[in-house]
C-alpha positions as CSV (number, residue, x, y, z in Angstrom):
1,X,-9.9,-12.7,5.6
2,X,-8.4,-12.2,1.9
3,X,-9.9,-10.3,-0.8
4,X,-8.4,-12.0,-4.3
5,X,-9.9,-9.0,-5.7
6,X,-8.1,-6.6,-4.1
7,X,-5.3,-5.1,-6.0
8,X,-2.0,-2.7,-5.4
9,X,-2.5,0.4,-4.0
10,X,-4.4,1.8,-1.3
11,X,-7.6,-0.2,-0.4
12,X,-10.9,1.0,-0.1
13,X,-11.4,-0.5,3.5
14,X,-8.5,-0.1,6.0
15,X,-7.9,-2.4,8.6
16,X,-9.8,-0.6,11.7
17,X,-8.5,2.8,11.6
18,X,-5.3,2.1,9.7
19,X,-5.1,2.7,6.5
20,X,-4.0,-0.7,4.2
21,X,-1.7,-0.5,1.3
22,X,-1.3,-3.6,-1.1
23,X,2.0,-3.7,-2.8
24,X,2.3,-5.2,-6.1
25,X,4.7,-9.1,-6.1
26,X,8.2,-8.3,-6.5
27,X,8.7,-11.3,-7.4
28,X,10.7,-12.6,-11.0
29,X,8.2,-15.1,-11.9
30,X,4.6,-13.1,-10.8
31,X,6.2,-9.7,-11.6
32,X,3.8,-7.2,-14.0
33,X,4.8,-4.0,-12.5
34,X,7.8,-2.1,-14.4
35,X,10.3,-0.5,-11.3
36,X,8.8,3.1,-12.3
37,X,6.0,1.3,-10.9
38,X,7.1,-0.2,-8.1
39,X,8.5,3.0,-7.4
40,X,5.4,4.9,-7.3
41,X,3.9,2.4,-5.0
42,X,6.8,2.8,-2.2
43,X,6.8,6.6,-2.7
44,X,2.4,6.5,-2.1
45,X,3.2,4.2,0.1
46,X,5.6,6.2,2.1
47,X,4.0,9.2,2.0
48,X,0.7,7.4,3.4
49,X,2.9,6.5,6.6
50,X,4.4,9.7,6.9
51,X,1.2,11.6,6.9
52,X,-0.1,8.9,9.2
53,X,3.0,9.5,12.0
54,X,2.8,13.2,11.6
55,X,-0.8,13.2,12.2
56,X,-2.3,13.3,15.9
57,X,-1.3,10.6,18.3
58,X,-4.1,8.0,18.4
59,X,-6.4,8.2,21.3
């Protein structure tokens, strides 16, 4: 299912235990985020997997 509503960043329902991360369109003719912003969505987004692989090993 897609949510139109949902927007970058980390959503408020993951995808069964995983966490789900929306980044925003990279793309020329749909882009609204400035690269400081795009930025800041790889770093939380990074960070978000590298909590998740240091964390304990799923059961």
């Amino acid at each position: 299912a897609v949510d139109r509503r949902a927007v970058a960043g980390l959503q408020p329902e993951g995808l069964g235990a995983v966490p789900a991360y929306v980044m925003p369109s990279t793309s020329g003719l749909n882009a609204h985020s400035s690269l400081d912003d795009l930025t800041g969505h790889l770093r939380a987004a990074a960070a978000l997997a590298g909590a998740r692989a240091q964390g304990p090993p799923a059961s």
